[in-house]
C-alpha positions in Angstrom: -10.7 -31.0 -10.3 -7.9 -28.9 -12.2 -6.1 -27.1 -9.5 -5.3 -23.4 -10.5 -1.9 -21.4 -10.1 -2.5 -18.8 -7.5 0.3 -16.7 -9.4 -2.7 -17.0 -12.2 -5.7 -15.8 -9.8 -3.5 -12.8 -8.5 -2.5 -11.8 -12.1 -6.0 -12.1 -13.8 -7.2 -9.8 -10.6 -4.5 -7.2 -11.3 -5.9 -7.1 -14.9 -9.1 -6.6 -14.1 -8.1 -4.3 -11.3 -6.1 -2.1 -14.2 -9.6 -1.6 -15.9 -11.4 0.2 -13.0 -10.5 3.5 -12.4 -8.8 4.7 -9.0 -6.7 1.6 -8.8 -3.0 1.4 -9.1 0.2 -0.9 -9.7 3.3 1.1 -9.7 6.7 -0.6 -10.1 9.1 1.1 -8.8 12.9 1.2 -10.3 16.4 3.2 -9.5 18.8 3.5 -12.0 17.5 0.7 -14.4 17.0 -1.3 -11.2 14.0 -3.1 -10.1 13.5 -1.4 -6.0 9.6 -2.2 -5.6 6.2 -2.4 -5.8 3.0 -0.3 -5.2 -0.9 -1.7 -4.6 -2.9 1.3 -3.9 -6.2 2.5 -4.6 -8.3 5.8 -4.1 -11.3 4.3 -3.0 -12.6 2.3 0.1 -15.8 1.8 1.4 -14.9 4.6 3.8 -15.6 8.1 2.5 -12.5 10.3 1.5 -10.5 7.4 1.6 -7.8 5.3 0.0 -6.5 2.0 0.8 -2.7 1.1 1.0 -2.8 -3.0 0.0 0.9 -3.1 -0.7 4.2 -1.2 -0.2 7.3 -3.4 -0.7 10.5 -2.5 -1.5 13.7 -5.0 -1.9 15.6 -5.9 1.1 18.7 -3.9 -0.6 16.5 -0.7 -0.9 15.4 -0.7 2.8 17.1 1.7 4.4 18.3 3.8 1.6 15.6 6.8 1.8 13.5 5.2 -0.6 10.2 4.8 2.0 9.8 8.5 2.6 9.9 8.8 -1.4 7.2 6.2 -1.8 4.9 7.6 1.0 5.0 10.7 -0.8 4.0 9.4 -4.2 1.5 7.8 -2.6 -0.3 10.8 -0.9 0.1 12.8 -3.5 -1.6 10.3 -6.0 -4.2 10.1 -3.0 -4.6 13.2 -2.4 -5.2 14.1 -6.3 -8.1 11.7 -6.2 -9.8 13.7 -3.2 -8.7 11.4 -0.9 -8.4 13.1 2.5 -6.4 9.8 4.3 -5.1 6.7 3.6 -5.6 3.2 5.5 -3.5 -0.1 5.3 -3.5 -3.0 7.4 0.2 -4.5 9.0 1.5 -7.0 10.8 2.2 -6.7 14.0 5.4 -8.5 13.2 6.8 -7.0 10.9 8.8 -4.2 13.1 11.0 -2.5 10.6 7.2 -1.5 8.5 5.6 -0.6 12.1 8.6 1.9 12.9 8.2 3.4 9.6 4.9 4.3 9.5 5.1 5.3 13.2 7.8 8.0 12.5 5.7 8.8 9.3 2.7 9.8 10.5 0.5 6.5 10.4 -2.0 6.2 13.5 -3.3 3.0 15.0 -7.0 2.7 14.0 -8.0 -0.7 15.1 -7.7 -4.5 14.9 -8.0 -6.1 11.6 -11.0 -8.5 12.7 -10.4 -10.6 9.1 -6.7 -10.9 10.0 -5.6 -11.5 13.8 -2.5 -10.6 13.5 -3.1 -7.2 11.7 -4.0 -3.7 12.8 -5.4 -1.1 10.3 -3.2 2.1 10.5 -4.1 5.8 8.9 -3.0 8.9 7.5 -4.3 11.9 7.4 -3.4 13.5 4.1 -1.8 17.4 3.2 -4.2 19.2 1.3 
């Protein structure tokens, strides 16, 4: 059995991601520099609701003011599409992303019950 590049399966599901509409891949770059990345989408099988799959910025980015930035090209985008809040799911480790989205306005929803050490957070949008 041919074993297959998982770097392959992620980039053939980006692709056919980029042919449905509401999804999007957003690199993010300051001053010819490469900062970030954005996985996003403005549906979810909730109503009125997008889904956060990915926020990631370099480690020499955190810190700089760059997050708030991001949040609010992300809820704009969202809230464009008729989205009225935004969901993603965390690590309950990773404490610099969970102090973040706490002082941002992200509200512990629930345990991820496909991920035990995840919670699903939201965000009420600005209409």
């Amino acid at each position: 059995m041919k074993k297959v590049s998982m770097e392959i399966t992620y980039r053939e599901r980006v692709f056919d991601r980029l042919t449905t509409s509401g999804w999007f891949y957003i690199h993010i770059f300051v001053d010819g520099q490469f900062a970030g990345q954005l996985e996003f989408r403005s549906f979810s099988p909730e109503p009125e609701t997008g889904y956060v799959h990915l926020i990631y910025l370099k480690p020499n980015f955190r810190g700089s003011g760059l997050a708030p930035k991001v949040q609010d090209y992300i809820v704009s985008i969202l809230s464009k599409a008729g989205c009225l809040r935004a969901v993603l799911s965390v690590s309950r480790t990773n404490h610099r992303a969970l102090t973040f989205y706490k002082r941002h306005g992200w509200e512990f929803v629930r345990k991820n019950p496909k991920h035990d050490e995840t919670d699903f957070y939201q965000l009420w949008l600005r209409t």
